[in-house]
C-alpha positions, 0 to 999 in steps of 0.5 A: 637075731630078732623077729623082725631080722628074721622075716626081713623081706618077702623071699625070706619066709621059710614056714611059707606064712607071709606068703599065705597071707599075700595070698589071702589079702589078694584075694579078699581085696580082688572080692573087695571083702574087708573082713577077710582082708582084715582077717588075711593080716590080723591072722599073721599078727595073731600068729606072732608076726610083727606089724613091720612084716605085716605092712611091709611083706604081706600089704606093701606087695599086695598094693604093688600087685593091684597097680600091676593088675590095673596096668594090664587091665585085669582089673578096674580103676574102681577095684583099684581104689577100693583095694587101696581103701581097704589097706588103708582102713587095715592099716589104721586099725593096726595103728590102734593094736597094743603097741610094741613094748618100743613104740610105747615109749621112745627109744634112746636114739630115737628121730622125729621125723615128719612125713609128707607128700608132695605138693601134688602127691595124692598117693599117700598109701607108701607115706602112710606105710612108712610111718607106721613102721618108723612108730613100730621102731620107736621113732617119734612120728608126724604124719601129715599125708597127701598132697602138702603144699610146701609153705604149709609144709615150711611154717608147719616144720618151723612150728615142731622142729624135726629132726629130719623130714621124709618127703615121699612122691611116687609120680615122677611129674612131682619132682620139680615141687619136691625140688622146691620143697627140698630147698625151702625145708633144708633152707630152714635147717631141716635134712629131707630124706626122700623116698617113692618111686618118683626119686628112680629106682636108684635114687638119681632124682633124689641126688640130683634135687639135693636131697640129704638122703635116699631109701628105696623102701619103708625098711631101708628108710627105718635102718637109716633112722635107726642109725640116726638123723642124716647129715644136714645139706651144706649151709648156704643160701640156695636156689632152685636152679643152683642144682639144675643149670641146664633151665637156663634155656627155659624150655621147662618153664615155655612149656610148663607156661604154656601147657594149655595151648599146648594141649589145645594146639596138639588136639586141634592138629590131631584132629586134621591129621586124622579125620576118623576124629571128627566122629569123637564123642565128647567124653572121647575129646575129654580123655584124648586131651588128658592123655596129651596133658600127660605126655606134656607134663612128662616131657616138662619133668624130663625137661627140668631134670635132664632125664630123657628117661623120665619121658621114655619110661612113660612111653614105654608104660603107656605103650604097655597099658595101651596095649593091655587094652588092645589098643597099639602103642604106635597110638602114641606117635601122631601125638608125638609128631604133633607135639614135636611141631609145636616145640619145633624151637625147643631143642631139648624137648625136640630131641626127647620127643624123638627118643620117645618116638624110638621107643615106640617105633621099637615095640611094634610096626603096626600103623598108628591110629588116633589117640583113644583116651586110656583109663587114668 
């Protein structure tokens, strides 16, 4: 059994060191001190660890653990950030380490992949991660990072040729591009393994957007490339909509088309309904329409997958973090209700907006009051 098998995972840390080292990169990151972050991780790998548990036992749940914070409003959208700049620096400077003796060269065996965001996924953090692990495996690495639009993406895969792709979103209001992405890169030749927190727990969207394959995290990701690249998607030409027949009723693309004055037309009737809006500062205004927006963008993503969950969860998440702010869910329901009147002629849309007033109408009976602009 090799080192790496026997640190697999963060509940297997029998001497109790991974879990000193979570411990301390918390920490230092909370204080927002880098050098004894750094000294949190490069302590464990001076120790004998492998970078592969570094990254994903000590860094990956540490970098969990600073979302869950700022969901519950125990810490702020700065601290967030920097925690997230201080892994990445960590990380970077772990890339320029000795090597291990199987990233030196590669492997027989070895995949190139390219790794990429979605076009729209700022959140590279995870990408990152991935790539570092695939290079410790002796994996031929490409990593373009955020934010890759899908004919860059295309013309840049022409160019290198891969053995397979590894697109990763972890905002789920990204599937329809990685829909797109999926479809122009397998067009090409080209498998796409998908992972992130935006394919689902169980890899549903993933599936369902054609992917080739799915891994629910770095480590599972680098067992199947170990195990070579995944099998192609069947030859043929595709179109978008081959895999998803329920947008013959266009209810995403009216709502996409038409988000603006969606926005524009929810915060005006919010406004009549209540009246406590009218004393709304600018900023307040600002931040109640980027909350509208969101609530639209997942309902249009629902509404292109034919997920009702995709729209649930984020109201049952943003009831959480509103509620972490002392804030009620029921906030959420004059919108909703405004919303509703709005689509009043799109069925889907209608029947999600109702599931997601179910979940919010189950939490909690207080009366609802305006909308208040939670943090992004």
């Amino acid at each position: 059994m090799t080192q790496r098998d026997t640190e697999a995972g963060a509940g297997r840390d029998p001497d109790g060191r991974l879990a000193r080292a979570r411990t301390e990169l918390w920490r230092a990151v909370q204080a927002r001190d880098e050098h004894a972050a750094r000294l949190a991780v490069f302590g464990l790998l001076d120790g004998g660890a492998t970078a592969e548990s570094a990254l994903l036992d000590v860094i990956a749940p540490v970098q969990a653990k600073v979302g869950a914070e700022w969901a519950a409003d125990r810490i702020s959208v700065a601290q967030e950030h920097a925690a997230t700049a201080i892994h990445d620096r960590i990380i970077a400077a772990m890339a320029h380490r000795d090597p291990p003796p199987a990233a030196r060269a590669a492997r027989a065996g070895a995949v190139a992949v390219t790794i990429a965001c979605v076009d729209g996924e700022w959140h590279a953090l995870p990408a990152r991660i991935l790539a570092e692990v695939l290079r410790g495996r002796g994996h031929r690495v490409d990593f373009l990072g955020a934010q890759v639009p899908t004919p860059h993406l295309v013309a840049h895969l022409h160019r290198t040729a891969p053995g397979v792709l590894a697109l990763s979103s972890s905002i789920p209001t990204r599937l329809p591009q990685a829909h797109t992405a999926v479809t122009a890169v397998q067009a090409i030749g080209i498998p796409v393994l998908a992972g992130g927190a935006a394919f689902g727990r169980d890899g549903r969207y993933a599936r369902l957007l054609g992917a080739d394959a799915w891994a629910p995290d770095a480590r599972a990701a680098a067992d199947l490339l170990d195990r070579g690249v995944p099998r192609p998607f069947p030859a043929g030409p595709r179109q978008v909509g081959d895999d998803l027949p329920h947008l013959t009723d266009q209810e995403y693309t009216l709502v996409t088309r038409n988000k603006r004055q969606l926005v524009k037309n929810t915060l005006a009737g919010l406004e009549e309904r209540l009246p406590g809006m009218q004393a709304y500062t600018d900023a307040q205004r600002e931040r109640t329409a980027e909350d509208i927006a969101h609530i639209v963008d997942f309902l249009a993503t629902a509404l292109y997958t034919d997920a009702v969950e995709v729209f649930t969860d984020f109201i049952g998440w943003t009831g959480d973090v509103l509620e972490a702010r002392r804030v009620p869910a029921t906030a959420l329901l004059p919108g909703l209700d405004v919303l509703g009147e709005e689509l009043k002629d799109f069925p889907r849309a209608l029947d999600f907006l109702a599931r997601g007033r179910d979940v919010i109408d189950a939490r909690d009976p207080r009366p609802p009051i305006p909308l208040t602009g939670t943090p992004a």
